[in-house]
ZAMARGU-4260 file (C-alpha; in steps of 0.2 Angstrom, whole numbers, plus 5000, padded with zeros to 4 digits):
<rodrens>
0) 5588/5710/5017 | 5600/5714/5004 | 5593/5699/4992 | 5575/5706/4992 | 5584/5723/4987
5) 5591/5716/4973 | 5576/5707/4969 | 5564/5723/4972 | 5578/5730/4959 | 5578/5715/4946
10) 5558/5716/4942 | 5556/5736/4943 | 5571/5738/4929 | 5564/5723/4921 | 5547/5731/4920
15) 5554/5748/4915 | 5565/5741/4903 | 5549/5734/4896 | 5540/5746/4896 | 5553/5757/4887
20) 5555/5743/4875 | 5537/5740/4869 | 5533/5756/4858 | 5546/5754/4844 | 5545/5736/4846
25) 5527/5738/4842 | 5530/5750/4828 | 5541/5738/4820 | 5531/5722/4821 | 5517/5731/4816
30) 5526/5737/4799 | 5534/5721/4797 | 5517/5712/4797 | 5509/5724/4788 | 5524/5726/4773
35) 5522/5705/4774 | 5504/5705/4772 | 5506/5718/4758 | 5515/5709/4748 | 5507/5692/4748
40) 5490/5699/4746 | 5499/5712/4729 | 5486/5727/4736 | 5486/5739/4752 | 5480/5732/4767
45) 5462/5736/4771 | 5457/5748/4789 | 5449/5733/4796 | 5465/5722/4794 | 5476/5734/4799
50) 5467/5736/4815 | 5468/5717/4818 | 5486/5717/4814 | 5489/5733/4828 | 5481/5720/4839
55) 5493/5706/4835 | 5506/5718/4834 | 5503/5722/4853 | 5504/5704/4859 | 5518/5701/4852
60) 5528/5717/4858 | 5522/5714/4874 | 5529/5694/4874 | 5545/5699/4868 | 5548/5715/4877
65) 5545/5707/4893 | 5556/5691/4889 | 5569/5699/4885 | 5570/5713/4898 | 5569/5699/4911
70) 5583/5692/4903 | 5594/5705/4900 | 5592/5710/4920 | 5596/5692/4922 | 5612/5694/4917
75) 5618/5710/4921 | 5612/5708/4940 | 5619/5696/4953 | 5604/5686/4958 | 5604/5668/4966
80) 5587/5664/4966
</rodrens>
């Protein structure tokens, strides 16, 4: 009983953690790519691409924000599983 606690406790932080990490972690891959994008191309990014690049920028938050909540909760909490 007290496994499936801590485990119930594991994925809800995670997810909050998550969830708490995804805005500014989506702010800032979406300034990065943009600057990057920027500066290849020598001229301001276009509405259009800046919309596909909030797109990628979304994914991307969302992979890392996840893995590394998970992670993190992985080794802070006591879980044998």
């Amino acid at each position: 009983m007290e496994n499936l606690q801590i485990l119930m406790w594991y994925w809800g932080t995670s997810f909050v953690l998550a969830f708490l990490l995804y805005f500014p972690l989506n702010k800032l891959v979406f300034t990065i790519q943009i600057r990057k994008i920027q500066r290849q191309l020598g001229r301001f990014t276009t509405d259009e691409e800046n919309e596909k690049q909030k797109r990628r920028a979304k994914l991307v938050a969302g992979i890392i924000a996840i893995t590394f909540s998970f992670m993190f909760n992985r080794t802070l909490l006591p879980i044998s599983v």
